[in-house]
SEVORO-236609 format. One line per 3 residues: number of its first residue (from 1); their letters; for each residue x, y, z of C-alpha. Coordinates in Angstrom, 2 decimals. Layout:
N
NUM	A	X Y Z ~ ...;
END
This chain:
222
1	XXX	61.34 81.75 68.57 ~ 64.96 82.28 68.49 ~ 67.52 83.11 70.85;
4	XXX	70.72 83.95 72.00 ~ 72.72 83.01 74.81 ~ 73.56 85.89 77.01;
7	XXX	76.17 85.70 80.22 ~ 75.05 87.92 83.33 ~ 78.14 87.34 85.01;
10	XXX	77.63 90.52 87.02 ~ 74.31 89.77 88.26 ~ 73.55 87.95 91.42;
13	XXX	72.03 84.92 91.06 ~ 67.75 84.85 90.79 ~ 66.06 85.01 93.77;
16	XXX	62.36 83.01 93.71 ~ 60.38 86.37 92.44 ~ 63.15 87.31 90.36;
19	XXX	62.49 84.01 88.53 ~ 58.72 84.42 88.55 ~ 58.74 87.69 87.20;
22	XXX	61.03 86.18 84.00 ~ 58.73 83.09 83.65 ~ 55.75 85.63 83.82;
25	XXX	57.45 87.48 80.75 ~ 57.70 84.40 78.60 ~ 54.41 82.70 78.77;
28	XXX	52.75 83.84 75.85 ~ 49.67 86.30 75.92 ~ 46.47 84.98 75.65;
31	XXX	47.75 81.53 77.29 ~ 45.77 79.48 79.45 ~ 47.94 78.40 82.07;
34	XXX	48.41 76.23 85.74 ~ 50.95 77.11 88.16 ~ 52.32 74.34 90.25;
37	XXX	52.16 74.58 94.28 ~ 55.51 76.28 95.28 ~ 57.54 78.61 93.61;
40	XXX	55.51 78.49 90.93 ~ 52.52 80.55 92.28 ~ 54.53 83.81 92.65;
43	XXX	54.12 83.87 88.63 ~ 50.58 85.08 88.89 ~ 52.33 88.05 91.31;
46	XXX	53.94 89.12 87.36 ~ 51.38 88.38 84.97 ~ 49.09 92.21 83.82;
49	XXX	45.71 91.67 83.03 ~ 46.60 93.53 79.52 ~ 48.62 90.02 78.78;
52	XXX	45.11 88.02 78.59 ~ 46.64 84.82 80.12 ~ 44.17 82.72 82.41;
55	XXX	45.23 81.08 84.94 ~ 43.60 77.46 85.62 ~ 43.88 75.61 88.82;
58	XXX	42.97 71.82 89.28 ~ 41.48 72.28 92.37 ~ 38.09 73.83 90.33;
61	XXX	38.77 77.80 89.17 ~ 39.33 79.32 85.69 ~ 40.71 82.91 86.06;
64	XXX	42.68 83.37 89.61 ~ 44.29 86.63 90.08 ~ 47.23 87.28 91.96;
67	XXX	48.02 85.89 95.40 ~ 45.38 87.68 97.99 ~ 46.42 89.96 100.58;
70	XXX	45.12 91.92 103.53 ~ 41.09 92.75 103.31 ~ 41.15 90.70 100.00;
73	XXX	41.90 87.54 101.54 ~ 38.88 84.94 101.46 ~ 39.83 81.43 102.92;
76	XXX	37.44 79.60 100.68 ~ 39.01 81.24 97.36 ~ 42.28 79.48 97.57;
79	XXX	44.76 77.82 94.85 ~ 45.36 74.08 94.89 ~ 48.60 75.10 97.04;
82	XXX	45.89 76.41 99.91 ~ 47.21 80.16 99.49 ~ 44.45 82.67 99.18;
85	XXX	44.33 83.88 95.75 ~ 41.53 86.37 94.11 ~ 39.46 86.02 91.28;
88	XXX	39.42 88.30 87.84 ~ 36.37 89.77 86.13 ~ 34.95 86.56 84.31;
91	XXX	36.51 83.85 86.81 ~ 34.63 80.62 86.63 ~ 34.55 78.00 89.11;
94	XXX	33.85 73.64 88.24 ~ 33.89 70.09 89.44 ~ 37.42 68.68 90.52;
97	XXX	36.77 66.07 87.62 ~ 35.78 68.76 84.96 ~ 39.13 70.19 85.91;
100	XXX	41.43 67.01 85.74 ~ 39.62 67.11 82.25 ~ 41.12 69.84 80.97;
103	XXX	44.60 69.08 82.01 ~ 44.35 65.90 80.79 ~ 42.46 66.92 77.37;
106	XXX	45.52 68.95 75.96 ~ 43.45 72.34 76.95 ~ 46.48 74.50 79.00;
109	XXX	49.02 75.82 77.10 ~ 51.37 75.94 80.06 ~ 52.09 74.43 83.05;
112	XXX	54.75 75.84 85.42 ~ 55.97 73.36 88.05 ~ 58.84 72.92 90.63;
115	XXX	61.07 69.88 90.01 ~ 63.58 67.80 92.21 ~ 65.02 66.87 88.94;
118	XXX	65.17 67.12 85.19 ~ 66.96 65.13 82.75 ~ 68.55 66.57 79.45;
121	XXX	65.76 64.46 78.09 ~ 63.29 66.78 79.86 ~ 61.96 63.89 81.75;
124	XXX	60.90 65.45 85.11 ~ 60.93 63.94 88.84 ~ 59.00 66.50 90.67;
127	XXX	56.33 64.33 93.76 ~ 59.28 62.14 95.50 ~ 62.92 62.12 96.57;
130	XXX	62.18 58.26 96.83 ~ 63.55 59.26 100.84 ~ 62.44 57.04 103.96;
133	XXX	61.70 60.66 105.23 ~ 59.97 61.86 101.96 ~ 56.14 62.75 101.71;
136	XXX	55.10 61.63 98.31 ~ 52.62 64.04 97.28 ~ 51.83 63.92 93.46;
139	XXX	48.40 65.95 93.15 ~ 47.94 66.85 89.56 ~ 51.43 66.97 88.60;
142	XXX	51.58 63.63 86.13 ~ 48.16 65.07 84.50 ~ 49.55 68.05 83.91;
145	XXX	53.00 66.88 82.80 ~ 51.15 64.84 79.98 ~ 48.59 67.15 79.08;
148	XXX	49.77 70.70 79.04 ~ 51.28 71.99 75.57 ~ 54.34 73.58 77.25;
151	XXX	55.93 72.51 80.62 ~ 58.21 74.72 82.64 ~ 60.16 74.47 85.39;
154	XXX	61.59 76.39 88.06 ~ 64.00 75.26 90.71 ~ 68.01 75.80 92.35;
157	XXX	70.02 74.61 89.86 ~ 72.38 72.88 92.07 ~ 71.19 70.88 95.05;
160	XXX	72.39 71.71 98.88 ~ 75.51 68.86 98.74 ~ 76.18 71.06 95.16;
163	XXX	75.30 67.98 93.12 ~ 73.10 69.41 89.64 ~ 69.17 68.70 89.52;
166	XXX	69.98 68.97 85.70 ~ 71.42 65.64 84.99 ~ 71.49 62.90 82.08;
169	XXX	69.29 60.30 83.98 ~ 66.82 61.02 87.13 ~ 67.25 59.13 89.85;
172	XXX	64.37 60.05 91.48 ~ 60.23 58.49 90.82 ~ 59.65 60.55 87.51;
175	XXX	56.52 62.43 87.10 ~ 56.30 62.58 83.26 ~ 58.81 61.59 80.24;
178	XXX	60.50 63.73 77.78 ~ 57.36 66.63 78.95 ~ 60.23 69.61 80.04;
181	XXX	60.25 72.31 77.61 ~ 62.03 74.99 79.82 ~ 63.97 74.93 82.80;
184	XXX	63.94 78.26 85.19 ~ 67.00 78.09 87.35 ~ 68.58 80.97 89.80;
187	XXX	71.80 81.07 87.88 ~ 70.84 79.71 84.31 ~ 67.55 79.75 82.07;
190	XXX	67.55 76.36 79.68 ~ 65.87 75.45 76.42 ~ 65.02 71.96 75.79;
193	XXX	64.73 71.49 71.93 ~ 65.57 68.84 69.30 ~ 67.10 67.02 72.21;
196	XXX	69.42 68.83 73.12 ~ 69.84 71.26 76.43 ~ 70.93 75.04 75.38;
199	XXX	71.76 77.62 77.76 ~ 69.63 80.74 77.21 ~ 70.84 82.72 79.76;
202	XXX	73.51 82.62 82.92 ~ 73.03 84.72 86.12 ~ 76.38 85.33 88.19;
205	XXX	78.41 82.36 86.01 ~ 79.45 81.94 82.77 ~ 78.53 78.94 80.67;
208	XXX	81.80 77.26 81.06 ~ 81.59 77.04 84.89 ~ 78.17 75.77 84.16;
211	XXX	79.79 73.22 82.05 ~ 82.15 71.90 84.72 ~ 78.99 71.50 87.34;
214	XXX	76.40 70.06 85.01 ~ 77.00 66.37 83.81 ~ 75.57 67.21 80.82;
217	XXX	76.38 68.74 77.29 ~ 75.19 72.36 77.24 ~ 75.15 73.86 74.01;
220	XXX	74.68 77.86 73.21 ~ 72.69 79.72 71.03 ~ 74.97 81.91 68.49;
END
């Protein structure tokens, strides 16, 4: 796939659906796909049934629809985040081990995941801020970082004391190494390839700013 780096520097920076409903856009049809607890679950809230992806969750269910609401709403149909979710026309349902399985067995295509940080590397610290304060809370996240084909991300690009979650090195417990294909951000979409970070896209700032708040070399598409 190629690309070219655009500059939205009129737009407002993405707000969490506004970044779903992009992420939603690239997953390719016919993908078979888990979406991490978080921001991450708004993605099914974008994805048409004429697309064909299915959507896997590791706590036992092959084909969840969008997030459930009003009369829909079953409590014992719910995603491995514990939000109510619905099923689509074909929806299968299997043992939590059958489902760790197919994470770890190379079967998704695509995994979509928050992150505390990644590095240019596209290593990705995601279950602990290593805090006193912190609730370490992994689930399936290092199965899914190792097994899925693709693994995207979707978080603030800067962190609230402004320091980047982008960075050369994490500092943070990592999840999975070198696993980070894409990077969803509110004010820039990043492609990890051949080792290298490129900027895809910029919402609101322009790739040079970017440059003087990232700590690490951003390269464009032509």
């Amino acid at each position: 796939m190629s690309f070219h780096t655009v500059e939205h520097l009129d737009a407002a920076p993405l707000d969490r659906d506004a970044m779903a409903k992009l992420v939603a856009e690239d997953i390719p049809a016919n993908s078979f796909v888990n979406l991490g607890i978080g921001q991450p679950t708004k993605v099914s809230d974008y994805l048409t049934p004429e697309r064909g992806v299915i959507l896997h969750t590791e706590n036992g269910m092959l084909g969840m629809g969008p997030q459930a609401v009003g009369d829909a709403i079953d409590l014992d149909l719910i995603n491995a985040g514990k939000i109510p979710v619905t099923e689509l026309p074909g929806s299968a349902y299997f043992h939590h081990a059958d489902s760790f399985a197919m994470m770890r067995g190379g079967h998704l295509d695509v995994c979509v995941m928050g992150a505390f940080q990644v590095s240019a590397k596209g290593d990705l610290a995601n279950w602990s801020t290593g805090g006193d304060d912190s609730i370490p809370a992994v689930g399936g996240a290092m199965d899914l970082a190792v097994g899925a084909k693709d693994v995207y991300t979707m978080m603030t690009l800067f962190a609230k004391d402004g320091s980047s979650k982008l960075v050369n090195e994490c500092t943070y417990p990592l999840t999975g190494l070198g696993c980070v294909s894409r990077i969803y951000t509110d004010v820039a979409i990043f492609i990890l390839e051949n080792g290298a970070v490129h900027v895809r896209e910029t919402f609101s700032m322009s790739v040079d700013e970017l440059r003087s708040r990232v700590p690490v070399a951003l390269l464009t598409y032509s």
